[in-house]
C-alpha positions as CSV (number, residue, x, y, z in Angstrom):
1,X,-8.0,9.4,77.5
2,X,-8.7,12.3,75.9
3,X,-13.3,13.7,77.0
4,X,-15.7,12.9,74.5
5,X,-16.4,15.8,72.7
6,X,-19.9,18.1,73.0
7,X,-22.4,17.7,70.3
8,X,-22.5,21.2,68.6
9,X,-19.4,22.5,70.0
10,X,-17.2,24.5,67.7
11,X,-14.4,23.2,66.2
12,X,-10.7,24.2,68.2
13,X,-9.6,27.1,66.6
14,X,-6.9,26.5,64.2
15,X,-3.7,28.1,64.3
16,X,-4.1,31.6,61.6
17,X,-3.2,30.7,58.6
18,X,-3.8,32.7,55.1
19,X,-5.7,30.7,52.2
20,X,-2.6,29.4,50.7
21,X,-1.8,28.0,54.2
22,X,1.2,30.3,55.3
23,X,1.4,30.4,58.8
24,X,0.8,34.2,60.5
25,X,2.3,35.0,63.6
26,X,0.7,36.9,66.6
27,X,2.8,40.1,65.5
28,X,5.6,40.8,63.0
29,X,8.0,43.4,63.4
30,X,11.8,44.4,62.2
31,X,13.2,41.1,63.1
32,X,11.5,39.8,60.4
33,X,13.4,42.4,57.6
34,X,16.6,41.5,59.5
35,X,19.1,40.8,57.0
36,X,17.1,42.3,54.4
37,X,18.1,45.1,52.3
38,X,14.8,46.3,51.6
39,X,15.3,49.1,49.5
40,X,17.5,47.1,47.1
41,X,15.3,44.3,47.0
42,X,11.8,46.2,46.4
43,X,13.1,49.1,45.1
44,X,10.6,52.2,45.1
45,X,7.2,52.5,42.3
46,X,8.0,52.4,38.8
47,X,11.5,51.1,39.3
48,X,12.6,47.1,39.3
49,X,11.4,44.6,40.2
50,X,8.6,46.6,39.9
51,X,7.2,45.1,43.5
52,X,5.8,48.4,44.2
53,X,4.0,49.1,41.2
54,X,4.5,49.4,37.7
55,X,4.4,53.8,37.9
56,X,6.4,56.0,40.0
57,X,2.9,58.0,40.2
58,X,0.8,55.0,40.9
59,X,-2.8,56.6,40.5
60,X,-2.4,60.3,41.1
61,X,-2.3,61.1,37.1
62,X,-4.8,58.3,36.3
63,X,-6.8,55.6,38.2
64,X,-7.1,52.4,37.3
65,X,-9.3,51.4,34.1
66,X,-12.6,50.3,34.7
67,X,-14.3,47.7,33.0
68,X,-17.3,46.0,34.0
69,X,-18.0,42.0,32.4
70,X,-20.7,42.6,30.2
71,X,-22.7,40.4,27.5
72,X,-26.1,38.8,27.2
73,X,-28.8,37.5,24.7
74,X,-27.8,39.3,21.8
75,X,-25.6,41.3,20.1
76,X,-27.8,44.4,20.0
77,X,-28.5,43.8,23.7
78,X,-24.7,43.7,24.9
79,X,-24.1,46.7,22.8
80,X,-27.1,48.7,24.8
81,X,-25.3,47.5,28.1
82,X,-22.2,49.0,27.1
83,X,-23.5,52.5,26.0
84,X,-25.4,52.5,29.5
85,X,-22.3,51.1,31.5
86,X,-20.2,53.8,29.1
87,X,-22.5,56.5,30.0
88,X,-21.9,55.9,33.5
89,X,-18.3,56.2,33.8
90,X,-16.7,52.8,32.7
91,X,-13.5,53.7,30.9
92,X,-13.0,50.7,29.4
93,X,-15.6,47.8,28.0
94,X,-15.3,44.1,28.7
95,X,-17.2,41.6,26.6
96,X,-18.8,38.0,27.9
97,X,-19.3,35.5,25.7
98,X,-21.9,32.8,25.7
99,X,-20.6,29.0,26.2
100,X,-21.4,27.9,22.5
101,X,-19.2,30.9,21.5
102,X,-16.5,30.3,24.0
103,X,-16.8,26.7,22.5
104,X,-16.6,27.8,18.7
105,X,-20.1,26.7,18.0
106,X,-22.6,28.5,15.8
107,X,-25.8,29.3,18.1
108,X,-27.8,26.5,15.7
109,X,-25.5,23.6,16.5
110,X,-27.1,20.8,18.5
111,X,-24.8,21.3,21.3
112,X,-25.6,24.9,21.8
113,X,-29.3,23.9,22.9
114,X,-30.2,25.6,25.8
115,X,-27.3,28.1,26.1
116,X,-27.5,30.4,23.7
117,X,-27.2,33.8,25.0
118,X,-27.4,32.4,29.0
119,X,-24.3,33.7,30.2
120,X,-22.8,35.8,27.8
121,X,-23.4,37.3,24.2
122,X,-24.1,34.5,21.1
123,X,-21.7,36.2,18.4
124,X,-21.9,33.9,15.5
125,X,-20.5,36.0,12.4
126,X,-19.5,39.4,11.6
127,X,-22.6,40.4,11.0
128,X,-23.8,40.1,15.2
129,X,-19.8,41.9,15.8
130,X,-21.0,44.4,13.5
131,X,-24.2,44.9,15.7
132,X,-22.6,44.7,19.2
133,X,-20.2,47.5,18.9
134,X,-22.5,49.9,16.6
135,X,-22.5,53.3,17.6
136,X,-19.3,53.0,19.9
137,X,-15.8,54.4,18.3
138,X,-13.6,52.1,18.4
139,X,-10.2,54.2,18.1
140,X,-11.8,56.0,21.1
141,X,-12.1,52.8,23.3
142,X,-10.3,50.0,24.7
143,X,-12.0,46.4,24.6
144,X,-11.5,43.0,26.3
145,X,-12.4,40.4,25.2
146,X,-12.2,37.2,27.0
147,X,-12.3,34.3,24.6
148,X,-10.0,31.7,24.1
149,X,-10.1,28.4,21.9
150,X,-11.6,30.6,18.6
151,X,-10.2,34.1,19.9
152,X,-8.3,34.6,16.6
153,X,-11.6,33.9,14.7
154,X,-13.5,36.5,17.5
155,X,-10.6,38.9,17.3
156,X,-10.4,38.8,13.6
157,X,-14.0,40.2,13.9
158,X,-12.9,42.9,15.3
159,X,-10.1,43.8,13.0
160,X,-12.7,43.8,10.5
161,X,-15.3,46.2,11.9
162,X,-12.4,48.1,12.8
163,X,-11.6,47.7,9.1
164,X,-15.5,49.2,8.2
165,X,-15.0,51.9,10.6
166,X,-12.1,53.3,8.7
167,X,-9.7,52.5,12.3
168,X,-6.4,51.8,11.4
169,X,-5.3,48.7,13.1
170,X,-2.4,50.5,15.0
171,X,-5.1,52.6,16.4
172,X,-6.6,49.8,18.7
173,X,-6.3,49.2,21.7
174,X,-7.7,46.4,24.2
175,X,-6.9,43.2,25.1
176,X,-8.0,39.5,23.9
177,X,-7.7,37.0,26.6
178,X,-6.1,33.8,24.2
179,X,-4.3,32.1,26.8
180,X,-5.5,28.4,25.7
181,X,-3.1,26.8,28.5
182,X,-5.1,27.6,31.2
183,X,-8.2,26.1,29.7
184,X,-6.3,22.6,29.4
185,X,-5.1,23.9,33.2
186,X,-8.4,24.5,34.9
187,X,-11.5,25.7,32.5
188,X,-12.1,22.7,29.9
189,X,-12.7,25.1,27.0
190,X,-10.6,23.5,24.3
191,X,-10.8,21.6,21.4
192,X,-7.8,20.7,19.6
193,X,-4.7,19.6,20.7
194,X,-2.4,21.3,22.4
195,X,0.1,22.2,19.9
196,X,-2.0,23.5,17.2
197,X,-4.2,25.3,19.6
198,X,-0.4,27.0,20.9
199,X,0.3,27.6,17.3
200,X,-2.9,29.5,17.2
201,X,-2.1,31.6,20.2
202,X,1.4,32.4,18.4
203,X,0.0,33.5,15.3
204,X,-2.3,35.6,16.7
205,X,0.5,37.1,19.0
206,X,2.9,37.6,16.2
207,X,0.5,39.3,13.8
208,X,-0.3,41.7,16.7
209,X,3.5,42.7,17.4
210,X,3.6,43.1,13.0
211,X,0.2,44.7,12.9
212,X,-1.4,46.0,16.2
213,X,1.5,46.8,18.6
214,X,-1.5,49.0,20.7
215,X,-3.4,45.3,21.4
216,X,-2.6,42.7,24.0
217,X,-3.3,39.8,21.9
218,X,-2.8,37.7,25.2
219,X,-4.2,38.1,28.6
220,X,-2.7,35.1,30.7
221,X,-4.8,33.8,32.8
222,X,-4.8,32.8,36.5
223,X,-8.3,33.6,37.5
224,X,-9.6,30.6,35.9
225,X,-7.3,28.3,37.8
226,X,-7.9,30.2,41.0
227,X,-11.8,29.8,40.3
228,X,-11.2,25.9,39.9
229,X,-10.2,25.5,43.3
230,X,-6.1,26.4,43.3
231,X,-4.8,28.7,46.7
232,X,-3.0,32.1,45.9
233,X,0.7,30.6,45.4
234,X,-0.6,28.2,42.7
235,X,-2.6,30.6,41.0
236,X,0.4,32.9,41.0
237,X,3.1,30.3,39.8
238,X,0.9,28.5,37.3
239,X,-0.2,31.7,35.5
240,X,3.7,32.7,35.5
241,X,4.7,28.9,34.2
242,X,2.4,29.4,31.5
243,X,3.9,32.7,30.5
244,X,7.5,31.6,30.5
245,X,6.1,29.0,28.0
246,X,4.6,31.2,25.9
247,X,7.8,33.5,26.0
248,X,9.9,30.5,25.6
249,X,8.0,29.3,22.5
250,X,8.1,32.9,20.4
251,X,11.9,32.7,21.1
252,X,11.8,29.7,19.4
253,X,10.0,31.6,16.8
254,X,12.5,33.8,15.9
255,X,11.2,36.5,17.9
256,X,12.9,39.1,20.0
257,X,12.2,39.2,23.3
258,X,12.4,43.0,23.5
259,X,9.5,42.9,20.5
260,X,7.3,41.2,22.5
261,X,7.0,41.3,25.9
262,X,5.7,44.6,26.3
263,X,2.0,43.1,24.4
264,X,2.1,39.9,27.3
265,X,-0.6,41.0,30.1
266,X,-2.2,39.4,32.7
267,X,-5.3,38.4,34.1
268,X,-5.3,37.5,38.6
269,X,-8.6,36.5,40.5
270,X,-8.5,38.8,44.0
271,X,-10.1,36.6,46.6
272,X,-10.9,37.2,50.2
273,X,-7.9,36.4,51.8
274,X,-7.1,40.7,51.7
275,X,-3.3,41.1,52.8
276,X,-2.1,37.9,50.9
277,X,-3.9,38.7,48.0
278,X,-2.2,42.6,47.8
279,X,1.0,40.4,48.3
280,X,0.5,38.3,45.3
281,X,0.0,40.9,43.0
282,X,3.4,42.1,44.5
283,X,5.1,39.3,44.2
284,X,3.8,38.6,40.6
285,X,5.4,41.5,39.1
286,X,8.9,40.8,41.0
287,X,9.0,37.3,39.7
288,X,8.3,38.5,36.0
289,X,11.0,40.9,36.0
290,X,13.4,38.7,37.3
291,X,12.4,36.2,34.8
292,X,12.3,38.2,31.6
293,X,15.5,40.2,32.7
294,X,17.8,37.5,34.1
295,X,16.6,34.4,32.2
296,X,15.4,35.5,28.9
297,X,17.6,38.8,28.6
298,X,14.9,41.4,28.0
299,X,16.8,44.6,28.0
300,X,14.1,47.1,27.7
301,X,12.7,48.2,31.5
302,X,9.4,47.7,29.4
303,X,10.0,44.4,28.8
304,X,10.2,43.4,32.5
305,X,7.0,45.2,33.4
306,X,3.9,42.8,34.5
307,X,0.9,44.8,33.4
308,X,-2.3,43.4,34.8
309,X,-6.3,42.9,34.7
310,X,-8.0,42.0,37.8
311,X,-11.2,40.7,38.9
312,X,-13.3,40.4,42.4
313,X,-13.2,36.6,42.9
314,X,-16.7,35.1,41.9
315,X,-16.2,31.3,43.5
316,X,-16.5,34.1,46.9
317,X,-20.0,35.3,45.8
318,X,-23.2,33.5,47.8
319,X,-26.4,32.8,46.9
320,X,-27.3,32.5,50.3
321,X,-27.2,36.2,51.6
322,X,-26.3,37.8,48.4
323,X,-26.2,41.4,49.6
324,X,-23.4,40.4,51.7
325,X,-21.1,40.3,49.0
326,X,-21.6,44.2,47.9
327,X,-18.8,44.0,50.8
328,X,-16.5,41.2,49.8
329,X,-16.5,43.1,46.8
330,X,-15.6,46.2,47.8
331,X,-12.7,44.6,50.0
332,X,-11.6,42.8,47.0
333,X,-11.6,45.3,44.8
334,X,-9.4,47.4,47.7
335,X,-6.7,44.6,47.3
336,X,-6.5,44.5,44.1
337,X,-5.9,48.3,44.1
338,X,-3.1,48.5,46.5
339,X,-1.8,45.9,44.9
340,X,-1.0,48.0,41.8
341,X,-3.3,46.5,39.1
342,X,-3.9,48.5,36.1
343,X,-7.4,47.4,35.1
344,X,-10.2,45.9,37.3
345,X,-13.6,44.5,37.4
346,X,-15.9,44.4,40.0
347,X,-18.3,41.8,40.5
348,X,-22.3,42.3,41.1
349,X,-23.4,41.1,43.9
350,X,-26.3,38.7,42.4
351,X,-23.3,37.0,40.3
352,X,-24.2,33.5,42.0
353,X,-28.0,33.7,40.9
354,X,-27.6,35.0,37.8
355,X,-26.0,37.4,35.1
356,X,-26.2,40.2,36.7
357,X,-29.0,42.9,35.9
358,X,-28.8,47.1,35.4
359,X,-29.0,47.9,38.3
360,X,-26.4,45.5,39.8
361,X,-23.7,46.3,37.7
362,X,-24.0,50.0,38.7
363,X,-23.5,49.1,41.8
364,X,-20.2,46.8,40.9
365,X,-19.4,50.3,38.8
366,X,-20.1,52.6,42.0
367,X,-17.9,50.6,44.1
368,X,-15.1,51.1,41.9
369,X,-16.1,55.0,41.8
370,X,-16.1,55.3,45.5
371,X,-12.7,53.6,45.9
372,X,-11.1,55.9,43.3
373,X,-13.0,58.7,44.2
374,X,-12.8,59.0,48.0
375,X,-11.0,56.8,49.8
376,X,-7.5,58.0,49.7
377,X,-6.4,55.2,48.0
378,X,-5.1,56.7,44.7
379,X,-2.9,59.8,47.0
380,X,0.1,57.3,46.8
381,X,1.2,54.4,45.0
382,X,2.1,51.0,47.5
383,X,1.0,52.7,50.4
384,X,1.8,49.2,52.7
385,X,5.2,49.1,51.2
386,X,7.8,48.6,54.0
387,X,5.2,46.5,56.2
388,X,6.9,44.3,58.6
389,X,3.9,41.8,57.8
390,X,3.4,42.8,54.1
391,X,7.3,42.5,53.2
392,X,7.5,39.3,54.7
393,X,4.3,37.6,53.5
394,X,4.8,38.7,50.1
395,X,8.9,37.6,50.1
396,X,7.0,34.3,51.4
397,X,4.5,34.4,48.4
398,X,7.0,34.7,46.0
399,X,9.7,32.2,47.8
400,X,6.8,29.5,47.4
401,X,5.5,30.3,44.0
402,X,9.2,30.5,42.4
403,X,9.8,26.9,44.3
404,X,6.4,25.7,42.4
405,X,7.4,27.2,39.2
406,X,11.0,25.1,39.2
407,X,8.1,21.7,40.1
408,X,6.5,22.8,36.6
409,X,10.7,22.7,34.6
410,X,11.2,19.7,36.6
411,X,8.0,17.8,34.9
412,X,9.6,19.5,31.4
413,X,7.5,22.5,31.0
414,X,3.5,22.8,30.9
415,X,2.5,20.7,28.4
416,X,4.4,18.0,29.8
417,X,3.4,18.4,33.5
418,X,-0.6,18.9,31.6
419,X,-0.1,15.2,30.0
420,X,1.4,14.1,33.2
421,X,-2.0,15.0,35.1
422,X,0.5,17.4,37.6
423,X,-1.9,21.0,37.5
424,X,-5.5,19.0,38.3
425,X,-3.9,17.0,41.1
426,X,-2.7,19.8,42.2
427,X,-5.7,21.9,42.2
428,X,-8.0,19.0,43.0
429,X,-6.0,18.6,46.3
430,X,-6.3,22.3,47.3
431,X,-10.3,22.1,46.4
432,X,-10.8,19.1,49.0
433,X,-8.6,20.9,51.5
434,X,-10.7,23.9,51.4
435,X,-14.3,22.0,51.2
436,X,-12.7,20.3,54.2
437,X,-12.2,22.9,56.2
438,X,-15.7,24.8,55.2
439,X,-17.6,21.6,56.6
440,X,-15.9,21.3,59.4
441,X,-16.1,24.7,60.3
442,X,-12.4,25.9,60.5
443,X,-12.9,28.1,57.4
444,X,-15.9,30.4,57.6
445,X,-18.2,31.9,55.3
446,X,-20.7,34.5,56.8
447,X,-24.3,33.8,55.7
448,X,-23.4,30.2,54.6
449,X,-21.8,28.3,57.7
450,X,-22.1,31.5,60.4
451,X,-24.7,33.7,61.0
452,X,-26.9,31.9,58.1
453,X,-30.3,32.7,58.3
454,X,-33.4,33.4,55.9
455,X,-32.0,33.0,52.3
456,X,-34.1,36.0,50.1
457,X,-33.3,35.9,46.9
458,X,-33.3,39.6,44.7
459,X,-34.9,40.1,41.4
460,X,-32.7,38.2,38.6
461,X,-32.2,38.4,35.1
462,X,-34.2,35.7,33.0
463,X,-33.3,35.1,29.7
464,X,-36.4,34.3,27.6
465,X,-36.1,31.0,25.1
466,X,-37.1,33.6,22.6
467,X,-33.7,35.0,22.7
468,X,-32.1,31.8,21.1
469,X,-35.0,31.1,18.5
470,X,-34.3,34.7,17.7
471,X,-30.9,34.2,17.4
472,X,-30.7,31.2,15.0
473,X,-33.4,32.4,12.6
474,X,-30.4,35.5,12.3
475,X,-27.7,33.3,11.6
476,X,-30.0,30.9,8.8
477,X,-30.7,34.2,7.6
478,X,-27.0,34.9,7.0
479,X,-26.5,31.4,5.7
480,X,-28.9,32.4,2.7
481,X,-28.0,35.4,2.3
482,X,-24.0,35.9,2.2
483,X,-21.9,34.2,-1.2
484,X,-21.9,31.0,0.0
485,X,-19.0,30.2,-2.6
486,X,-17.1,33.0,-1.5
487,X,-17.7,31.2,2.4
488,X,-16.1,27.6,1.1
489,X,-13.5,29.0,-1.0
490,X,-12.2,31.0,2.3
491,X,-12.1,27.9,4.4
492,X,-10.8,25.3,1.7
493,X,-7.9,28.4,1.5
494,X,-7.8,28.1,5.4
495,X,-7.5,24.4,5.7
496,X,-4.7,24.7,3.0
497,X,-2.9,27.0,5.2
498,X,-3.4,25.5,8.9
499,X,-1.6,22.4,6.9
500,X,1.2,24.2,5.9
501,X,2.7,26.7,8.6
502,X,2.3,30.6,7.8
503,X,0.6,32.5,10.0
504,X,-3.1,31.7,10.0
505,X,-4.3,35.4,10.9
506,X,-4.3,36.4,7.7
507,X,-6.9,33.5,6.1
508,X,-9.3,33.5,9.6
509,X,-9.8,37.3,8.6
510,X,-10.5,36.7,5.1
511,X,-12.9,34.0,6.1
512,X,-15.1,36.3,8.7
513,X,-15.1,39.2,6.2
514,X,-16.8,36.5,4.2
515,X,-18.9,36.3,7.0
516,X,-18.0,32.6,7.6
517,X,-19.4,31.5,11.6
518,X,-17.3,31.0,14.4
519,X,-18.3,27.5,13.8
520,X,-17.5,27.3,10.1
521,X,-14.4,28.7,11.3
522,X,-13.9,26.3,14.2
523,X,-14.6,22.9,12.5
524,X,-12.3,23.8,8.9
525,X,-8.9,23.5,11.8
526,X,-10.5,20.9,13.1
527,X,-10.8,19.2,10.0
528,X,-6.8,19.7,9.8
529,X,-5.5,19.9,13.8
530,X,-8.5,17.3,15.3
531,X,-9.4,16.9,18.5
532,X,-8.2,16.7,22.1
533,X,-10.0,14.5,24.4
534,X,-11.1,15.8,27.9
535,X,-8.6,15.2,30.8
536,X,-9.4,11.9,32.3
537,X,-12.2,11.5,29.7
């Protein structure tokens, strides 16, 4: 019989593991390359698979870009926070939007009560796009935007002030996040079905290859379905399932592969989990290039090339303690260098109170600074390339992620395995495991379940009520003001369209130059696609 346990004891210490569960030995060494040909199989920077980076020069030309997530109250507050997050050295800008945005509402609808402006910027028309990038060039900077369910109504937008600025849309460069799977996946932010919300992403996809081959008109996302509660390997093969369906369904199209691929990027959540993260990345662009050389025939090196955004993970930020994560950031934000990403964002540390204030984000902006600047980390490109550990975790990462993608085929691609319930299980099951373990103490968060202690929280940004009432006497302003006949004629032309099938760029930008809403916008493919109810609603 086995002694009672002591009250308070610590749990027995489990057996090292890495978040996604993959055991660690004590020690690794070259019996665990044995049989490996690991030059052939990694190859060196810049060549394929690509493992090893996308650039035989990794950073030594160029560090990474550097954007910092910015965007609250108003238009013309976002646009001061990007000249002052410009002016300090970001090199790239990265817009927030509020949840009745994200949600294609207009800032007056009855649903948009209380959240106008809270954790992003309200854009409502053209007019507030107009605003939010006035006074910055925009053939002289490259934006993200990360939107998704009316992203081809936001990045019409910005076509059209683009259009006003006398920017020639082959001159733009930037990326618009559009991936609407992962919001059926893991975020909730849809409203119509899936397959006219896919046509949507298409179009928008398409019109860029015709029209603005400088744009990623797709940013496909994984750091949404990490944030939800999914481990590294799922992150890793959902993101890539959802690409080979997107690839898969603009074959269908008609398109060339080679046309196309080069304008897919995508978006990866670095967590704390520091050597399986950097072998994620790895693995992610291996995967791709097998997959768009081998099983869709892409013959262009380019083609095969996994270019990605990344961001410090901010389900890892604490409220309790919040200092301590100007470190977890700054080791994340290490992984996700050596792990070859071409764009990243830093989180600030007072994420889980708040948005973030000034002085914050230049912190977030320094961190990114100081690791370019002088660490050493830019001198060589996939400087743990040939680790016994690293070789064999990330084979490991891939081996299981490749073996989850072939789950997603089996269930008959994403949309079925969505209807089928498979992704939220999934995720759902990984979430309890890892509340589990937090509770009972296996998996340890400094500040939170060790070494807690007094919680002091730092000054935080409030966003006054006055913001929205400010906000929706603008846009009943517009209402009265703009050719209100011009407005309904655009979207009884739109509706027309979404019925038939061209591509519905072309009407969504005549529409916003008309300065119809986001709304407007929103309900007129409603009216045509409806709705999709909410999983398990």
């Amino acid at each position: 019989m086995s002694p009672a346990k002591t009250a308070g004891a610590p749990p027995a210490a489990a057996e090292p593991a890495t978040l996604s569960g993959i055991p660690i030995k004590r020690e690794y060494g070259p019996e665990d390359l044995a049989g490996r040909d690991l030059a052939a199989e990694i190859g060196r920077p810049g060549q394929f698979p690509f493992t090893r980076g996308l650039k035989g020069s990794g950073y030594r030309v160029s560090p990474w870009t550097m954007r910092m997530f910015a965007g609250h109250k108003t238009a013309k507050d976002t646009n001061e926070r990007f000249k002052y997050l410009l002016a300090h050295g970001e090199t790239g800008l990265s817009t927030a939007f509020d949840l009745p945005t994200l949600m294609g509402l207009d800032s007056d609808d009855p649903k948009a009560l209380g959240e106008v402006g809270r954790e992003g910027v309200a854009v409502d028309s053209l007019a507030d796009m107009e605003v939010l990038f006035s006074g910055i060039e925009l053939a002289k900077v490259s934006t993200s935007m990360t939107i998704n369910l009316p992203a081809p109504v936001i990045f019409a937008m910005y076509l059209a002030v683009a259009k006003k600025q006398g920017v020639p849309f082959k001159r733009i460069r930037g990326t618009c996040q559009t991936d609407i799977l992962k919001e059926y996946i893991a975020q909730n932010e849809y409203l119509y079905p899936p397959e006219p919300s896919m046509r949507l992403v298409l179009d928008l996809i398409e019109y860029c290859v015709k029209e603005v081959p400088r744009f990623y008109p797709i940013s496909i996302s994984g750091y949404h379905i990490r944030e939800a509660g999914a481990d590294a390997v799922q992150e890793l093969a959902f993101t890539l399932g959802d690409g080979r369906d997107y690839v898969e369904r603009l074959v269908r199209r008609g398109l060339a592969v080679d046309d196309f691929a080069s304008q897919l990027s995508f978006f990866f959540d670095v967590h704390n989990d520091f050597f399986e993260e950097i072998a994620k990345l790895r693995a992610a662009r291996s995967i791709w290039a097998k997959l768009m050389r081998d099983e869709f025939g892409a013959k262009k090196p380019i083609s095969w090339m996994l270019p990605m955004h990344c961001q410090t993970a901010g389900v890892s930020l604490t409220a309790q303690q919040p200092l301590n994560n100007l470190a977890r950031v700054a080791f994340q934000a290490m992984a996700g260098v050596l792990g070859g990403t071409q764009s990243l964002h830093t989180n600030s540390f007072d994420e889980a109170l708040a948005l973030p204030t000034d002085a914050a984000v230049m912190l977030a902006l320094r961190t990114q600074q100081i690791l370019a600047l002088e660490t050493g980390v830019t001198d060589t490109p996939d400087p743990f390339g040939g680790s016994y550990y690293l070789e064999t975790l990330t084979a490991e990462v891939e081996r299981r992620a490749t073996a989850l993608m072939r789950r997603i085929k089996e269930h008959g691609g994403v949309v079925p395995a969505l209807e089928k319930g498979f992704f939220h299980r999934e995720i759902a099951e990984t979430a309890y495991r890892h509340e589990t373990e937090l509770s009972a103490g296996r998996r340890r968060i400094v500040g939170v379940n060790l070494h807690a202690g007094e919680h002091v929280s730092p000054p935080i940004l409030k966003i006054d009520r006055a913001v929205e009432k400010g906000q929706v006497a603008s846009l009943k302003r517009l209402r009265r003001e703009r050719d209100g006949a011009r407005v309904e004629a655009c979207l009884t032309r739109l509706r027309e369209a979404a019925r038939g099938s061209e591509n519905l760029l072309p009407p969504i930008l005549e529409a916003v130059e008309a300065y119809a809403t986001v709304g407007e916008v929103t309900i007129a493919l409603k009216d045509v696609f409806g709705e999709y109810p909410v999983f398990g609603g």
